[in-house]
C-alpha positions as CSV (number, residue, x, y, z in Angstrom):
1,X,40.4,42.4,21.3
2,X,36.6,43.1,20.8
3,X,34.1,41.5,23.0
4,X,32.1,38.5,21.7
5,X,28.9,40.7,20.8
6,X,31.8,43.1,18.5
7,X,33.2,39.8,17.1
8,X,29.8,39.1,16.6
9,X,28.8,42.2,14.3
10,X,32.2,42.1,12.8
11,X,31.6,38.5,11.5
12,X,28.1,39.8,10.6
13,X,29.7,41.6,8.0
14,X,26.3,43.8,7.9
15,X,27.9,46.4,5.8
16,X,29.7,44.5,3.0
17,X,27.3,45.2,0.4
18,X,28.4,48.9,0.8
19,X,32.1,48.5,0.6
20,X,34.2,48.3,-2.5
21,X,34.6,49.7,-5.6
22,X,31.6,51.1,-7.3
23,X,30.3,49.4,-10.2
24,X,29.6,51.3,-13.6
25,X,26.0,51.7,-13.3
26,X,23.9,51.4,-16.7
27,X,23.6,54.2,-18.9
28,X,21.2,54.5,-21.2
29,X,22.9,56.5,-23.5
30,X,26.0,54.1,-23.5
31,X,23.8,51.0,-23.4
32,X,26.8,49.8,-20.6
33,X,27.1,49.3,-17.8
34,X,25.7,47.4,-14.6
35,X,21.6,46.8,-14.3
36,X,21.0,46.9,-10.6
37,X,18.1,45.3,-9.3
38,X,19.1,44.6,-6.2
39,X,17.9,47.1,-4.2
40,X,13.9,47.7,-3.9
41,X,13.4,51.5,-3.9
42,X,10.4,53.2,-5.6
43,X,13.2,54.8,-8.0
44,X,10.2,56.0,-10.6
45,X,9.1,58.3,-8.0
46,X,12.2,59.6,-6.5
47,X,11.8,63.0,-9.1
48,X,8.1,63.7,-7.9
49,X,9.0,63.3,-4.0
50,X,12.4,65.3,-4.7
51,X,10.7,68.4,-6.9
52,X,8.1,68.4,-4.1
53,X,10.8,69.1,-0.9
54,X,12.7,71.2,-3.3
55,X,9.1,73.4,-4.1
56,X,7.4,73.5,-1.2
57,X,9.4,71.9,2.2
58,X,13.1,73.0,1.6
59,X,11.8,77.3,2.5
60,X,9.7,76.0,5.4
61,X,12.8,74.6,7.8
62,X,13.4,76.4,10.6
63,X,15.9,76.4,13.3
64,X,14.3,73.7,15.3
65,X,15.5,71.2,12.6
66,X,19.0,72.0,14.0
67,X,18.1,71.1,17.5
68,X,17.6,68.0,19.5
69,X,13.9,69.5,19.3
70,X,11.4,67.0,21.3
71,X,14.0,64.2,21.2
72,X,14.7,61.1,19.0
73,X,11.3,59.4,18.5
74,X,9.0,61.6,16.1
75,X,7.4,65.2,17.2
76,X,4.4,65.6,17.8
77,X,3.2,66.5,14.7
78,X,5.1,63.9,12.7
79,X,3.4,61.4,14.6
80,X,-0.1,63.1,14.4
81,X,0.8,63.1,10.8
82,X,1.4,59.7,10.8
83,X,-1.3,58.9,13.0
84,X,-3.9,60.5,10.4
85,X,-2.3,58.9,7.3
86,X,-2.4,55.2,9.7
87,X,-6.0,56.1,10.2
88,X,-6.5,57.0,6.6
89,X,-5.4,54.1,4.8
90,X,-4.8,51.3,7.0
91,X,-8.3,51.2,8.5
92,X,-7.4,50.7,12.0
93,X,-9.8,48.8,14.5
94,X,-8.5,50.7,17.5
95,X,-8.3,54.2,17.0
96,X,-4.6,55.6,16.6
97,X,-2.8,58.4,18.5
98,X,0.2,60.0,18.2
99,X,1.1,58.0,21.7
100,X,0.8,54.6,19.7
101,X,3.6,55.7,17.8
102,X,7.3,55.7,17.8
103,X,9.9,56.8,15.3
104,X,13.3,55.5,14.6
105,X,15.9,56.1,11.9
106,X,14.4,53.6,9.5
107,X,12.4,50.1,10.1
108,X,15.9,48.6,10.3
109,X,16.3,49.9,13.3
110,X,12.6,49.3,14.4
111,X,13.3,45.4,13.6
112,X,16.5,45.7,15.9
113,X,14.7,47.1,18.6
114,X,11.8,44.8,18.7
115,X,13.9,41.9,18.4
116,X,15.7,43.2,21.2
117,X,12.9,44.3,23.1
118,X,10.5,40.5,23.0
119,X,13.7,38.6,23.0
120,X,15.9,37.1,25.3
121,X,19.9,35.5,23.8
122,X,18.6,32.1,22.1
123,X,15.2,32.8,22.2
124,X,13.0,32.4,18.7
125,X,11.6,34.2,16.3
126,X,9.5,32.9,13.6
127,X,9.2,33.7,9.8
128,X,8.1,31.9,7.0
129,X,10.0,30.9,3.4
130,X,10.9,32.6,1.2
131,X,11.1,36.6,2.9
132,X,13.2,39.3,3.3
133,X,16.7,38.4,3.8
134,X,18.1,41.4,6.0
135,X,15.9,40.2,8.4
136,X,18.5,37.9,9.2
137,X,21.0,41.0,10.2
138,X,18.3,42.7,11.0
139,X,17.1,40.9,13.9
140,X,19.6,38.3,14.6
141,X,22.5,40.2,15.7
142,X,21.4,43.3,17.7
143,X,19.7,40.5,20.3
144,X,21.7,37.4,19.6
145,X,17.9,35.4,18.8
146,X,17.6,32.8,16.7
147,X,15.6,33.3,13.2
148,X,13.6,30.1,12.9
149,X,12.0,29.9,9.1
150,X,8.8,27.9,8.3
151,X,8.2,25.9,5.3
152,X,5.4,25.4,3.1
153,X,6.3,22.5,0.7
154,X,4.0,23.4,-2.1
155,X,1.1,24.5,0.1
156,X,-0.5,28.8,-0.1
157,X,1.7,30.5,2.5
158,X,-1.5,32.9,2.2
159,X,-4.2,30.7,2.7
160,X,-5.3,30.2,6.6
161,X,-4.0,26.3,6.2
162,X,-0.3,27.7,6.2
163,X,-0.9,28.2,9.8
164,X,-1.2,24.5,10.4
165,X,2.8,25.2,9.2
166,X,3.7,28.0,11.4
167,X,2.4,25.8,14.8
168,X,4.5,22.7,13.5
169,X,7.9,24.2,13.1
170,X,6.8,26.4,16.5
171,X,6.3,22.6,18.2
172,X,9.3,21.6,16.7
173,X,11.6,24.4,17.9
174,X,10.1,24.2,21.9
175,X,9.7,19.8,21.9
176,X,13.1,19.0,20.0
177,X,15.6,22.3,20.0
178,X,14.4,23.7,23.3
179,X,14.0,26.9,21.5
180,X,11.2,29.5,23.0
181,X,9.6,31.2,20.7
182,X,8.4,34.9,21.6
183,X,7.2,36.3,17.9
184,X,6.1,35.6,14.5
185,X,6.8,38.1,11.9
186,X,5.4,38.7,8.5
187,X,5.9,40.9,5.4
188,X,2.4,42.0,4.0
189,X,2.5,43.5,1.5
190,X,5.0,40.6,0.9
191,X,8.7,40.6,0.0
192,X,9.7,38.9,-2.4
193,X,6.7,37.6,-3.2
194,X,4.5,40.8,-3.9
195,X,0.9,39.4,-2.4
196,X,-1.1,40.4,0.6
197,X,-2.6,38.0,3.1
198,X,-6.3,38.1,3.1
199,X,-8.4,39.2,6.3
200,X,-9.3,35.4,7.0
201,X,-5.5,34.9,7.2
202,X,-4.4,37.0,9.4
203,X,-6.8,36.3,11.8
204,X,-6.0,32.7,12.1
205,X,-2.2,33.8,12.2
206,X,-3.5,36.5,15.2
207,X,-5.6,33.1,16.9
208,X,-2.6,31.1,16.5
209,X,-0.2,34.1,18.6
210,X,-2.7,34.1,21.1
211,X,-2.8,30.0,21.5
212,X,0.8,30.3,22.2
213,X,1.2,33.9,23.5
214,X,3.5,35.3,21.1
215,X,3.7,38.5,19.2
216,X,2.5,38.8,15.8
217,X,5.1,41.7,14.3
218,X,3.5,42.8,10.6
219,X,6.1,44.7,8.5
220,X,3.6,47.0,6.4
221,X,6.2,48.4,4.7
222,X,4.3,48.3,1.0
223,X,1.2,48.7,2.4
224,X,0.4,51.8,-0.4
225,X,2.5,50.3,-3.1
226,X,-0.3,47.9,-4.0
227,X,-1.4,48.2,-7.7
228,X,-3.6,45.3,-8.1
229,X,-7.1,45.9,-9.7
230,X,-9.4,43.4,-7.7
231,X,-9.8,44.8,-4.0
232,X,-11.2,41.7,-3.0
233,X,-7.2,40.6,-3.0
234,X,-6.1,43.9,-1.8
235,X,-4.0,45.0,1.1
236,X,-6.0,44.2,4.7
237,X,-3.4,45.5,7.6
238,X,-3.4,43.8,11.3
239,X,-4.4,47.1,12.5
240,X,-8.0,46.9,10.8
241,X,-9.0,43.4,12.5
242,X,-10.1,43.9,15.7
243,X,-8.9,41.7,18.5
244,X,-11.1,41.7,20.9
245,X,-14.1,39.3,19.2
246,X,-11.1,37.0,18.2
247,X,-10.0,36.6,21.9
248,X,-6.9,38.0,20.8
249,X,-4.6,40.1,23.2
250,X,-4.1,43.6,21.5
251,X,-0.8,44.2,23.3
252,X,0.8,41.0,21.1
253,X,0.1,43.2,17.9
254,X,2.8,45.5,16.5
255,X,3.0,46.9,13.2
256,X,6.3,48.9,11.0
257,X,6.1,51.1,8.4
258,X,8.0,53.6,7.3
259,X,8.7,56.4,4.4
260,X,11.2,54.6,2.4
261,X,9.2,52.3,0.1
262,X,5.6,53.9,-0.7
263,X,6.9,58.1,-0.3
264,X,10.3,56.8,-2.5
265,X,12.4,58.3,0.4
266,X,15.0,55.4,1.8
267,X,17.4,59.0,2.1
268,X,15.1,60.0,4.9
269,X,15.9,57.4,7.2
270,X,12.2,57.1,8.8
271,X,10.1,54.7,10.3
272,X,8.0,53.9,12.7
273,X,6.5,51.6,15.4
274,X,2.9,51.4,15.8
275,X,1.4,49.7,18.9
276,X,-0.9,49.2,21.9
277,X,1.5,48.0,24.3
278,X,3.1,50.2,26.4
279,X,5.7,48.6,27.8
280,X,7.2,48.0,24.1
281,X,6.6,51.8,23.4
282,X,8.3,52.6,26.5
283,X,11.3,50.5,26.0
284,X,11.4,51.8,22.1
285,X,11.1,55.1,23.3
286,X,14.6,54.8,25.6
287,X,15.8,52.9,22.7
288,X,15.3,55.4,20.3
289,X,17.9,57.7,21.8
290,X,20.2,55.1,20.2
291,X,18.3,55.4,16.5
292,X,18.0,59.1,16.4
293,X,16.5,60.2,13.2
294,X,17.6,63.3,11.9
295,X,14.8,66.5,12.8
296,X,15.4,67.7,8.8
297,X,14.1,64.5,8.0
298,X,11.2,65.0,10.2
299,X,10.6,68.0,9.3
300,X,10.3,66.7,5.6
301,X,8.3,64.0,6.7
302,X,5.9,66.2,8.6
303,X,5.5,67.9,5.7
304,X,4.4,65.6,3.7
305,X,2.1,63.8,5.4
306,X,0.3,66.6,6.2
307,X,-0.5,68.0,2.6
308,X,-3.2,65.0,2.1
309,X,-3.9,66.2,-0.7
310,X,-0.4,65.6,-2.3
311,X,0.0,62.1,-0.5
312,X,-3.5,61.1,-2.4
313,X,-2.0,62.5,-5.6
314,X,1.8,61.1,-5.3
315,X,0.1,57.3,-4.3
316,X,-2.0,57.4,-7.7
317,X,0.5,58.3,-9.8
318,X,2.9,55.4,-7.8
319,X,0.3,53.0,-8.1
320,X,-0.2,53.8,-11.7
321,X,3.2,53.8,-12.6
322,X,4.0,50.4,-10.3
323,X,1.7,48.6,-12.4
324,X,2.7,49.6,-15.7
325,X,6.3,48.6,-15.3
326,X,5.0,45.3,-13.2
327,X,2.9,44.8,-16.4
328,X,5.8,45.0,-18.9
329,X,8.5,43.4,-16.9
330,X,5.6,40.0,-16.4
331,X,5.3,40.2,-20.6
332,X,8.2,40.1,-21.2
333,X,8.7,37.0,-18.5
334,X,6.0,35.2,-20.1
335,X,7.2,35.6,-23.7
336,X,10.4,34.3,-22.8
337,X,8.9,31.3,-21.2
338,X,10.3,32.3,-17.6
339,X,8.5,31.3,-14.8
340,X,7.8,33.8,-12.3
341,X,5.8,33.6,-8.7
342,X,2.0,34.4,-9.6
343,X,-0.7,37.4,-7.8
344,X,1.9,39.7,-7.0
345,X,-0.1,42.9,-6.6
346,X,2.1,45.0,-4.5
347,X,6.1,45.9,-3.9
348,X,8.4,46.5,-6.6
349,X,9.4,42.7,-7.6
350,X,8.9,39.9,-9.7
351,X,10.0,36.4,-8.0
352,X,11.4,34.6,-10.5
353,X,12.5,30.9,-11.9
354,X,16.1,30.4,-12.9
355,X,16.7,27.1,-11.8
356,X,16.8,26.0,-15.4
357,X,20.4,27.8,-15.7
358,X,22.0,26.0,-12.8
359,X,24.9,24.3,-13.5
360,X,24.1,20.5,-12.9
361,X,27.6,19.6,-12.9
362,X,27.9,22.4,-9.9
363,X,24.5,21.0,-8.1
364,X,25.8,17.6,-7.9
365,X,29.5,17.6,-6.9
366,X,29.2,20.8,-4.2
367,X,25.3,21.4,-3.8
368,X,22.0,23.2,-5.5
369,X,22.9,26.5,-3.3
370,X,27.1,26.3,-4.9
371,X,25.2,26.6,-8.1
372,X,23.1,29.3,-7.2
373,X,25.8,31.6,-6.2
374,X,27.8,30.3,-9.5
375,X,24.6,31.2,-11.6
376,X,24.9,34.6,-9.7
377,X,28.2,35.5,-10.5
378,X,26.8,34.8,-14.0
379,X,24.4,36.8,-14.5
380,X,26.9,39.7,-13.1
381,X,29.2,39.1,-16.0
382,X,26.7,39.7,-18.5
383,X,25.5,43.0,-16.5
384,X,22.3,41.9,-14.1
385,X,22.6,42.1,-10.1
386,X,19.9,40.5,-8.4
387,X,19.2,39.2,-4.6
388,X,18.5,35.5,-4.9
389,X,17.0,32.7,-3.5
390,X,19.6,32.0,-0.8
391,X,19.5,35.4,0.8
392,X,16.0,35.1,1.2
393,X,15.7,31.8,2.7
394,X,14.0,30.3,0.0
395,X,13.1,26.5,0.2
396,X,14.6,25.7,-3.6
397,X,17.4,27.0,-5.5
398,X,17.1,29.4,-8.5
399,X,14.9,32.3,-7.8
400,X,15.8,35.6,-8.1
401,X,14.0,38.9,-7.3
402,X,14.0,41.1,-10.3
403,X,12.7,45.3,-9.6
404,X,11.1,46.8,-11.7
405,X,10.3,49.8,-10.3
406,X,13.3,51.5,-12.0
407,X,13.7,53.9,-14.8
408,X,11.9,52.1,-17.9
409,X,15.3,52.1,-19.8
410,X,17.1,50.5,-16.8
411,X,14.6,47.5,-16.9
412,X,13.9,46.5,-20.5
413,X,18.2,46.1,-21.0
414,X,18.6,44.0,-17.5
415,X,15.2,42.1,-18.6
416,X,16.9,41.8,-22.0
417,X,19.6,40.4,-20.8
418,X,18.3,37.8,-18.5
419,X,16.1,36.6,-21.4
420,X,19.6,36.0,-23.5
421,X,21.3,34.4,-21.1
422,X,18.0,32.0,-20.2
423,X,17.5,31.5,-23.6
424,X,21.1,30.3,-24.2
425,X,21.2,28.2,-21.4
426,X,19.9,25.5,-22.5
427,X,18.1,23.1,-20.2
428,X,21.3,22.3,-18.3
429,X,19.3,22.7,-14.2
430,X,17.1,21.4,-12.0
């Protein structure tokens, strides 16, 4: 006898892919087991982050860490930390204090409380085709909104023309479905698709928020994970454009990041909120109490952030690394003939084409998105988890998001396997 918002999280079923029996996991000794690349962690730097709190964080804890300490948003110094790597790297416009910022336990929560924060029960949030799929849980079912996704059909959902997209399916949702529309949010670096939008880009998509007063959300979650060599196509935040020439209101700009993806540190539970409106920071500052994070983590986090010199260091070497394994999971791709999304630069994924192994028989007698999910319980039987196309809204059936920032090992056997089983396919899809 739960109330409809508990029925509502228990049909959510938010933490199913938790529960169950764990899978054998590869090993590379054994040559068995399960290749994972489902999850997008910076696994390759997980022992440089780990010998680094062991060495030089774990001794420096003190008592405070098990306190309530300043309360559940960030200290002080974890958010001047943060405030000085924002200022650092991101190039912000608007010069950023430790007042612009707000920590939770993780951008999941962030997403939960913005969603909840800018909407009202049925009101709209936009995001384009194909992204992030926990968005959906993410977002959705915290603040009852509605997730409404924009398509491209064929056209650069980078270039500034993609905006012509966005206010079409915004008219659509507020002329035919009644739907209001209070926020647009965007991946950049993007996930799945690994590219960043240009600076001529996001200020349309910032001229296009203000036209219809509504808040431009920009997860920069993978803003330092970007290993691309030409800077010309390198990462540009929201928080380096200024506003005010655009016309554009600086209180409908809000940016997440967070330590999970560029410091290889998901255990840590930490992200944060970065913004110029106050009334947001205000109401994620009482809503934090509700997404404590844990004072060891912040203590870790403080840490790090603070030794620059290690955080300049640690990024190289990630970069580095990133593109070397990006570079032999796209050659082997390539060799095997299979398709893959082209300029990713940044994240830990390829996007790729497996359209060719869906099972046409499937496709026509119970629909293209049946076959996906049969061509995914496929490729688990010969050893390969992946995310796929459905889960992340995409437009067609058949993509899959391979990562390759795992241990080398780990990615040449699940690549190895995907090539076998495309290969033996045949040309059987659509």
């Amino acid at each position: 006898m739960l109330s409809t918002r508990g029925e509502r999280y228990v049909e959510a079923g938010l933490a199913d892919g938790y529960l169950g029996p764990p899978k054998m996991h590869f090993d590379k000794d054994t040559k068995q087991g399960i290749v994972s690349f489902s999850n997008a962690e910076n696994f390759i730097m997980q022992d440089t982050m780990l010998e680094y709190i062991r060495t030089k964080v774990s001794s420096s804890l003190d008592h405070t860490t098990l306190t309530y300490h300043e309360g559940p948003f960030g200290s002080s110094r974890l958010r001047t930390a943060m405030a000085n790597l924002i200022t650092t790297y991101f190039h912000p416009a608007t010069p950023i204090s430790p007042n612009n910022i707000v920590f939770a336990n993780g951008v999941t929560s962030l997403n939960a409380i913005c969603a909840s924060s800018l909407t009202n029960p049925g009101d709209g949030i936009l995001l384009g085709q194909p992204i992030y799929g926990s968005f959906a849980g993410d977002l959705r079912v915290p603040s009852n909104c509605q997730l409404v996704y924009v398509p491209f059909h064929g056209d650069d959902p980078f270039s500034p023309d993609a905006v012509a997209r966005y206010e079409k399916t915004f008219l659509q949702a507020c002329d035919e479905t009644g739907v209001t529309i209070r926020a647009l949010l965007i991946c950049n670096p993007h996930n799945p698709l690994g590219r960043c939008y240009s600076r001529e880009t996001l200020e349309a998509l910032l001229r296009f928020c203000q036209k219809y007063q509504i808040h431009l959300i920009s997860d920069e979650v993978y803003a330092l994970s970007v290993y691309g060599n030409d800077d010309s196509t390198g990462f540009v935040s929201v928080l380096s454009i200024d506003p005010v020439p655009l016309g554009v209101d600086p209180a409908l700009i809000h940016v997440l990041y967070g330590m999970s993806k560029d410091f290889a540190a998901a255990g840590l539970r930490l992200g944060s909120l970065i913004s110029q409106n106050q009334r947001l920071l205000q109401a994620a500052l009482s809503m934090s109490r509700f997404h404590w994070p844990s004072n060891i983590s912040c203590s870790i986090a403080t840490a790090v952030l603070e030794d620059r010199d290690f955080v300049e260091t640690f990024l190289q070497k990630s970069r580095q690394l990133l593109r070397s394994h990006r570079d032999l999971a796209a050659q082997a791709l390539e060799e095997a003939g299979i398709p893959f999304a082209q300029g990713s630069i940044a994240g830990f994924f390829l996007w790729i084409d497996l359209s060719k192994c869906l099972d046409i028989t499937i496709v026509t007698s119970q629909g293209k998105w049946a076959a996906e999910w049969d061509l995914s319980r496929r490729l688990q039987q010969i050893g390969v988890v992946m995310s796929s196309g459905y889960a992340y809204h995409n437009e067609v059936a058949g993509w899959f998001r391979v990562i390759f920032s795992v241990e080398v090992e780990s990615l040449k056997m699940g690549l190895a396997r995907i090539i076998e089983f495309y290969s033996s396919s045949g040309n059987t899809g659509i």
